[in-house]
C-alpha angles and dihedrals in degrees: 000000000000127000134186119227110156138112104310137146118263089266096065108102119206109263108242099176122138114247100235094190097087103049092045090060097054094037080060095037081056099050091050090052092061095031082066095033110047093061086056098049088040096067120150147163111243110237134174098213111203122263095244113204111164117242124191109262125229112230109211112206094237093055116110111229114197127192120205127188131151143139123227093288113052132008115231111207116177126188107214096313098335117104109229141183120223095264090050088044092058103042089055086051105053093041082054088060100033091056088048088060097039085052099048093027116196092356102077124139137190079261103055094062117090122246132234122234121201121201104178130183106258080224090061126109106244086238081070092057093032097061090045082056097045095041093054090046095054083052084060107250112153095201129052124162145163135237128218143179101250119217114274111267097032112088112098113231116243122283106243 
């Protein structure tokens, strides 16, 4: 703040006015700061994500579909309709396939092998699903996959 106080005459009044320069130049000192700053806290990795629309899956009758539901206590598996613990879960897994590449010998493909659906309970902890998923992997399935109930409006109807 500046103020006058010299010989004047009775007219002159005492200046009052706020000195801006200063806070200008924090005000741009501040600006400078973020201007630097915010690139380097904003990293990312670029990504292009997929343009998801749901389509109606096929169940094939040698897939195997898994439900999985379960609180923070216990994890509940069940084959088809069975209840089954982990060991029980993988031995079935690996006699199914097994049984697929007794069955085609040495011509079996990654599409010969049946794939895993998983239905789990949208209440479940995500060990739960996790094991199922890791169990049937070490069984040796190559495809594991969920299903879900999709938002209305958003299946695609059926190219004809």
């Amino acid at each position: 703040m500046a103020m006058s106080v010299g010989g004047g005459s009775a007219e002159d009044k005492p200046l009052s006015d706020i000195n801006t320069t200063p806070l200008v130049d924090v005000m741009l000192v501040l600006l400078i700061i973020f201007l630097i700053a915010v690139p380097v806290v904003l990293q990312t990795v670029k990504l292009e994500l997929p343009k998801v629309a749901y389509e109606v899956t096929t169940t094939k009758p040698e897939n195997i579909l898994l439900s999985v539901t379960g609180d923070n206590n216990k994890c509940n598996v069940g084959w088809g309709m069975t209840p089954v613990t982990h060991q029980e879960l993988l031995d079935r897994g690996v006699a199914k396939l097994k049984g697929v590449v007794d069955r085609l010998g040495a011509n079996v493909k990654p599409d010969d092998i049946p794939e895993v659906h998983i239905r789990g309970d949208i209440n479940t902890p995500y060990r739960c699903i996790g094991g199922a998923v890791y169990t049937m992997q070490q069984a040796g399935y190559l495809k594991v996959g969920f299903i879900s109930e999709p938002p209305a409006g958003s299946i695609k109807p059926a190219d004809r």
